[in-house]
N, C-alpha and C positions, 0 to 999 in steps of 0.2 A: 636761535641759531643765526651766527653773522653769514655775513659773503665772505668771509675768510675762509668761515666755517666747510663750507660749501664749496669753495673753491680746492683746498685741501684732498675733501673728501673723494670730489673728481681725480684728481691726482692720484690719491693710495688706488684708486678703481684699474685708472690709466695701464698698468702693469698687467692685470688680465686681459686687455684685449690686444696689447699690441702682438702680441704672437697670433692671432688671427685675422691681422688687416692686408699682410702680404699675401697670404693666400685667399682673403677674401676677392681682392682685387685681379687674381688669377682665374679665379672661378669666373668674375664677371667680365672679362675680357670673352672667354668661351660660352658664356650662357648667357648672364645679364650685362651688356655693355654699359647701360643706364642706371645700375646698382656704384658703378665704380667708387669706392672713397675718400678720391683723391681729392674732388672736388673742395673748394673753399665754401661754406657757409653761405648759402644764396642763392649759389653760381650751379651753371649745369655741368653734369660729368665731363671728363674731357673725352673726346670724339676717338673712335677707335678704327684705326686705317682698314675700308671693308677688304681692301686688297689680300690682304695679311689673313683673312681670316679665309677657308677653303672648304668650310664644312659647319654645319648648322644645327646637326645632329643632339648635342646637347641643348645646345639652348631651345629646341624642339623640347625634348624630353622634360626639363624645365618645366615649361611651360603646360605641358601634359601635367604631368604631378597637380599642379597649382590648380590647376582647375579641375583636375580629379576630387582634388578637396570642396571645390566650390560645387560641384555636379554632386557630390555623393555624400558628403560629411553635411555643408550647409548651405542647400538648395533653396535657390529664392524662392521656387514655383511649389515648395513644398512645405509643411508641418516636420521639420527635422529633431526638433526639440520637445521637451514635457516637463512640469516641473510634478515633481510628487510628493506626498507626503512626508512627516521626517518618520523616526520611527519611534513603531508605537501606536502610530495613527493609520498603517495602511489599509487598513479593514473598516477605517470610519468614513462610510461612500459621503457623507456630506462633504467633508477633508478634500477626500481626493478629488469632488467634483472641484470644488472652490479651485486647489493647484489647478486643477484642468482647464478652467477658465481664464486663471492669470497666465497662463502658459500663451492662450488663443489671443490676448490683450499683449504677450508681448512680443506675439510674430506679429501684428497688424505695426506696432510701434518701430520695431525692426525695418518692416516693409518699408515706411514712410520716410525713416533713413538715411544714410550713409554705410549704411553695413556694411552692405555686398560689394560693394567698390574698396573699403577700408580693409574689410578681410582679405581680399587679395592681392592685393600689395605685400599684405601680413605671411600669406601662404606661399608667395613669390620668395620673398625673403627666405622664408623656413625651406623651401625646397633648392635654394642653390647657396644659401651661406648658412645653415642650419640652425641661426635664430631668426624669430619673426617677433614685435613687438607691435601695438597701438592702444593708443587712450579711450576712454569709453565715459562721456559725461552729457550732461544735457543741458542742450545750449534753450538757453531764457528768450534768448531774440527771436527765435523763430520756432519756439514753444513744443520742441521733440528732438531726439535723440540723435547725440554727434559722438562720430569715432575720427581720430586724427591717426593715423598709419607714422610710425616713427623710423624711420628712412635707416637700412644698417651702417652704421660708421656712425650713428650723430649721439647714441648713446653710448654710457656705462651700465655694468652690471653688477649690484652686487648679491650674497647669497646668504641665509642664515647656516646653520650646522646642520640641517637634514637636507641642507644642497637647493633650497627653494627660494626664486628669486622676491627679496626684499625691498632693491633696493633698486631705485633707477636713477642716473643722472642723465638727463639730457639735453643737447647742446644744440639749441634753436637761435637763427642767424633770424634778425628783424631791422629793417629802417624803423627810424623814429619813428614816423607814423604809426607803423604799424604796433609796435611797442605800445604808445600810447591808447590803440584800440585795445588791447589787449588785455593791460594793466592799470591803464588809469596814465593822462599826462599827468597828474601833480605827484605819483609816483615814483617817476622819472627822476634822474640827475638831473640839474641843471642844465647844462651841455646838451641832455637830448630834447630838454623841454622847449631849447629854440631850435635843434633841428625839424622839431616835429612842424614848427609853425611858420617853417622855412620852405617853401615848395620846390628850390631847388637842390635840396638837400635829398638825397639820395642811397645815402651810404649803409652796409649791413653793421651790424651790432650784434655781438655773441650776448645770448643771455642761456644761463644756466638753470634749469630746472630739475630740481629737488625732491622724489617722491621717496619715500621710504614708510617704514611699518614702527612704530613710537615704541620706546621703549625705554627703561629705567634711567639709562644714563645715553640716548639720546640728544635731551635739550629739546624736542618737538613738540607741540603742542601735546597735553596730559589728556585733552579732556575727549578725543578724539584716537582711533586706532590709526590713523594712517596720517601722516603730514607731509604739505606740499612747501617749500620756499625757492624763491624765483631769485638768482641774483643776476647784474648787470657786471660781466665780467672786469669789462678794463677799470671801473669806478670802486668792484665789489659792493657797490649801493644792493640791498634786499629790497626787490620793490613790489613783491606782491608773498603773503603767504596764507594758508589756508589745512582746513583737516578734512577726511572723509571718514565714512562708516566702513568700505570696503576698499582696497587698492585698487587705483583706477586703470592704473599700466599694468597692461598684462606681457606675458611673455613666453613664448613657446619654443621648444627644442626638440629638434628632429630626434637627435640621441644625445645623451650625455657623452662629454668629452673628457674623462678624469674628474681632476678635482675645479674645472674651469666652469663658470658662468654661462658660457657661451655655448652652444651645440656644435655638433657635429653633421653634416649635412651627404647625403648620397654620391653631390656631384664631387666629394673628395675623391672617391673613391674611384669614380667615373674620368676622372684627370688623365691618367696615365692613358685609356684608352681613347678619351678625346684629342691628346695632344696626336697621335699615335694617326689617327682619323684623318688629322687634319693634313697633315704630312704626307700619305696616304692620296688622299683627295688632290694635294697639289702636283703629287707626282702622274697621276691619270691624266689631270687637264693637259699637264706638256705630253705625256705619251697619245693625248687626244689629238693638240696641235699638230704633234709630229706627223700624225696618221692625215690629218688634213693638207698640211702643209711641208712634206716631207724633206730635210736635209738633200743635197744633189752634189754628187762626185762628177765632177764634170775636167779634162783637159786643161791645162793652161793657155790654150790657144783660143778656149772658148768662152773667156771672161768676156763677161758683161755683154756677148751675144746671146745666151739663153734663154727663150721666152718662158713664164713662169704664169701667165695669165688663158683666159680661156681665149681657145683658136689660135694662138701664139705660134709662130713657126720658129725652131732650131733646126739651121742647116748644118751637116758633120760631109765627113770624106767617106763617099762611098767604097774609096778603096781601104779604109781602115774604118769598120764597123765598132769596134773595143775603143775607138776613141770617142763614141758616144755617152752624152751625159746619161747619169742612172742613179734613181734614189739610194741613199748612204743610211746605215744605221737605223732600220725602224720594222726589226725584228723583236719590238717588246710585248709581252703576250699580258693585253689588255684585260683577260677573263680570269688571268689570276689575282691582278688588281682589284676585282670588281668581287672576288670571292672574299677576298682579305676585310673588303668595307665594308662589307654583308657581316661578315663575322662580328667587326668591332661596333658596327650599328650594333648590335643583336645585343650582346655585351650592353652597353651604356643604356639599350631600352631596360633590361631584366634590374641592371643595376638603380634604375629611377623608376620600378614600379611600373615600366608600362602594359605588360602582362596582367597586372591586376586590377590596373583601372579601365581594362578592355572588358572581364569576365564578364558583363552585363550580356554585352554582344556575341561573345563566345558561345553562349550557349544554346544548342541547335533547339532549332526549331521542331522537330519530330521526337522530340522529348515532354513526358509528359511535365505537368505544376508540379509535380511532387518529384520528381527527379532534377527538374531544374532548380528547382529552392534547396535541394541539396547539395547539387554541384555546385550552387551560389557560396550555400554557408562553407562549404570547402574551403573554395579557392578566398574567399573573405579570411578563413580561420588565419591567413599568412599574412594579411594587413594588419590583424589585430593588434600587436604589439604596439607599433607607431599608433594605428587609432586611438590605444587608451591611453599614451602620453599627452596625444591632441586634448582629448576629452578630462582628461585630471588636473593636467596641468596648464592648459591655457582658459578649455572652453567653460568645462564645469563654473571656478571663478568668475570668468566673464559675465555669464547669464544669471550667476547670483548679487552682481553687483544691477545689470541690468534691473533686475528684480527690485533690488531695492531702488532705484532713482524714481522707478515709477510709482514703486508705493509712496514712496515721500512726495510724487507729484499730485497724489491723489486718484490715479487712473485704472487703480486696481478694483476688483469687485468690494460689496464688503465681506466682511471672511465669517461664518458661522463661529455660535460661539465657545465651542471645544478647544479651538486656538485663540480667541481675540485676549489679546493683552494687555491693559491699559498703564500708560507711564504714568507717573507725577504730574506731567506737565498734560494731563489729558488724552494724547494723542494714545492712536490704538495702532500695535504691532504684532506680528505675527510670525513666527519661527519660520527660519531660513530655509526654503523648501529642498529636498536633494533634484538633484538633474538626472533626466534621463534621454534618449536618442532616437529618434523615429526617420534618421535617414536611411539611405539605401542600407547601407555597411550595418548599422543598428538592426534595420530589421533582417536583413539577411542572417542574422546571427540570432535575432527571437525567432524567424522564422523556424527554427528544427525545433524548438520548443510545443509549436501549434502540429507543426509535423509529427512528433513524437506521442504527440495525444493520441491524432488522427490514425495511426498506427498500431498505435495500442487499442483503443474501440475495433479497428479492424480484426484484428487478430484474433480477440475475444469474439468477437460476432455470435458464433456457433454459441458460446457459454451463454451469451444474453440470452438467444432462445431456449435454450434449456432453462435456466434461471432468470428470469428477466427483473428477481427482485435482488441481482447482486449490483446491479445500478445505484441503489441506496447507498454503495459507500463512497458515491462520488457527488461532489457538491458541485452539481449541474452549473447553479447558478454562475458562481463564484470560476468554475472554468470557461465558462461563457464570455462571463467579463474580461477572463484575463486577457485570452482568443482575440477578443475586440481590438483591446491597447496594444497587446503585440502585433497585432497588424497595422496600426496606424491609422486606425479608425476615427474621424469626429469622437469627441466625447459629447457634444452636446445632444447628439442621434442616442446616447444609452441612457436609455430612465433612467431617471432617480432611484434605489432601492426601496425608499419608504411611498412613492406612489408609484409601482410595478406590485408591490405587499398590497396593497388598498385596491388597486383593478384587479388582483386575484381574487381579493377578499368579494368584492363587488361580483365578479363573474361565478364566484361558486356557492353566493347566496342565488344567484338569479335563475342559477341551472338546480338547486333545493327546491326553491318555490316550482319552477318548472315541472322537477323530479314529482312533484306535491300535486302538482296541479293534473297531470297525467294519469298518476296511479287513483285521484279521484275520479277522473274521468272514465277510469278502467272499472272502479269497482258502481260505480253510477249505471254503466252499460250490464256488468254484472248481475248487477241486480235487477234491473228493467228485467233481463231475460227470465231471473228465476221465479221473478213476481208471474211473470205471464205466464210460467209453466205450472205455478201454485196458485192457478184464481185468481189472481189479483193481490197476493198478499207474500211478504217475503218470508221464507223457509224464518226457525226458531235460532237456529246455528246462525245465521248468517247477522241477524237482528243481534244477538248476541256480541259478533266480532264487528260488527257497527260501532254498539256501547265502548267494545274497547279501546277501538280506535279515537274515537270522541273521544 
């Protein structure tokens, strides 16, 4: 593929977004000032007069969202994630222990990081311009895992025909130098290859980057699912290209917006009442001033003798009292102003979710575990739409690409051998695990699952003691485990299944021999006594059921 190539392709892309850069830039005047996409490649946003702005309210709300995501979907301080078996395999505890293990190896890699700062920029995005994008690779230099956060306005998007994004172009502003760290100086045009070595040289440089998903008529690398090429816009020189195994840029949308690439974000919606807010808000401050500093009708005769300061004296004509100055106009009733922004506050929180990333806290404390984990999974069941957009379509991907950088780093356990697969070229690989979720939201939602057991045992109780052999038709073990993981338990705290089998086996030889050793004991005393009741000598029956025993 040329820099033509490429160049072109941005261009066809170009026509899906511009319908969303004027109202992205609207959002971020109200929410994210720092998002704006005005700015020139390099350079910071342009600055937004605080004057002009009277209310904060949304970009509040914002910012709640975003870290709702970060507190509850994917918590540093927690095990959010699991990788599990594919299917087929979920019943083979060796399988599932191994995924359990690489899952624990890829939150430790996680930790060590850029993640958590990368994702929320990414979350930032998706909650007030409705996509969120970043790259997911691993940097050689400093031998662990880097995520680059892709700023909104610096990409394109493109999509295949089940609406799923394919394709990314994105447009990264670099000095020479920086170029040359990046790509290699002898990759460079000429022209940058002496900026780069010029210390006074300073200037930005658009370059274009190329991810998309390889395909028949493509042109991208064959040997490889995914291809990268970099070009240098004003020369169209290609000066770095490359393949992966999984797509590196991910990309997430609040909600689909028609048949557009780009999402749909809440704070659209929240516009009208923020504009509304703001307006609102400026109109209080002057009825505030007013109330402080109040307009004065005062005589023509009394210009510019009225003291307006404290202890200030205004003389008038005692004989004409009605020519005294007196506050003008500040009959505005402040309480319904303060009702009106109460209302639209209220509005713009329900509208950006902040009712549901409060639930944690909502729920009273004179409530039992088992009614709070239900009101949980409640008030959770109304997030779940956007949650499984997050998890399908950005996160899922992500952690399976994760997945693979570090198997190829070598950092994974080894994998038993029900999955181990070996290539031609030797190396050993292992089928793509599926993803599963142990944050708050995740478990609030397995949580009725453990609830509904614990419910059902209840209810039956009385039958158990009546029948206590109708327990047989429930696989103790197998509900035990599951109990475990839906809670978000360590895996490494749950035995193995084939040494839990072997300490059974082990304890109910050693309670045999026991059982064994007892009943000889029983019938040793037995006999002592019957000897002593018969002379000395044991009865004919008894000597008999000795032999048999023997």
């Amino acid at each position: 593929m040329t820099g033509t190539d490429v160049i072109a392709k941005r261009d066809a892309l170009r026509k899906w977004r511009s319908h969303h850069e004027q109202l992205w830039d609207e959002v971020a005047e109200l929410s994210m000032p720092r998002k704006i996409t005005g700015a020139e490649l390099g350079n910071l946003p342009p600055m937004i007069n605080s004057a002009e702005l009277h209310d904060s309210t949304l970009r509040t709300a914002c910012l709640q969202l975003a870290n709702g995501f970060c507190s509850l979907v994917t918590p540093r301080e927690e095990v959010w994630h699991g990788l599990n078996p594919p299917k087929g395999l979920e019943d083979n505890d060796a399988v599932v222990k191994f995924y359990s293990e690489c899952s624990e190896e890829l939150t430790h890699q996680l930790e060590q990081s850029n993640f958590y700062t990368s994702i929320q920029e990414t979350y930032l995005d998706r909650a007030a311009m409705g996509t969120g994008a970043d790259y997911s690779e691993w940097d050689d230099e400093n031998g662990m895992l880097n995520f680059r956060h892709l700023p909104i306005g610096t990409y394109f998007i493109g999509q295949d025909h089940r609406q799923r994004a394919n394709c990314v172009i994105q447009e990264i502003g670099y000095t020479a130098d920086q170029a040359a760290q990046e790509f290699g100086i002898e990759k460079l045009p000429p022209k940058l290859q002496k900026e780069a070595r010029d210390p006074k040289k300073n200037d930005i440089h658009v370059f274009l980057v190329l991810i998309e998903k390889v395909t028949e008529w493509s042109g991208g690398d064959k040997d490889m699912p995914y291809y990268m090429c970099c070009v240098h816009e004003e020369s169209q020189t290609v000066v770095h290209t490359d393949g992966f195994f999984e797509l590196p840029i991910h990309v997430t949308r609040y909600l689909q917006w028609g048949a557009s690439p780009y999402g749909f974000a809440p704070t659209w919606i929240a516009l009208p009442e923020a504009h509304k807010l703001s307006f609102l808000q400026k109109q209080m401050d002057v009825l505030a001033e007013k109330a402080a500093n109040p307009p004065i009708l005062a005589p023509a005769s009394l210009e510019g003798e009225i003291g307006v300061g404290a202890l200030d004296i205004t003389y008038v004509n005692d004989l004409d009292p009605n020519r005294s100055p007196r506050e003008w106009a500040t009959a505005g009733r402040y309480d319904i102003g303060q009702d009106r922004i109460m209302e639209k506050k209220k509005a713009i929180q329900e509208i950006m979710h902040g009712d549901l990333f409060r639930l944690f806290a909502q729920i009273e404390r004179q409530m039992t575990a088992t009614e709070a984990t239900l009101r949980q999974a409640e008030k959770v069941m109304q997030f779940s739409p956007t949650f499984s957009r997050l998890t399908s379509e950005y996160l899922d991907p992500k952690i399976r690409r994760i997945f693979g950088i570090l198997w190829r780093q070598g950092l994974m356990p080894d994998p038993p051998e029900e999955i181990a697969q070996v290539n031609k070229d030797r190396s050993v690989m292992v089928p793509v695990p599926n993803v599963s979720y142990n944050n708050r939201i995740a478990l609030a939602i397995k949580a009725s699952q453990n609830t509904n057991y614990a419910e059902f045992i209840s209810m039956n109780e009385s039958l158990v003691e009546m029948r206590p052999d109708i327990l047989d038709n429930i696989d103790m073990d197998h509900q035990f485990r599951d109990n475990w993981r839906n809670a978000g338990l360590p895996e490494k705290s749950l035995m193995d299944e084939d040494e839990r089998d072997e300490m059974r086996a082990v304890r109910a030889e050693q309670q045999a021999q026991a059982a064994q050793m007892e009943a000889a004991a029983q019938m040793a005393s037995v006999a002592k006594d019957a000897s002593a009741a018969n002379g000395g000598q044991l009865p004919e029956a008894m000597l008999e059921s000795q032999d048999q025993a023997l």
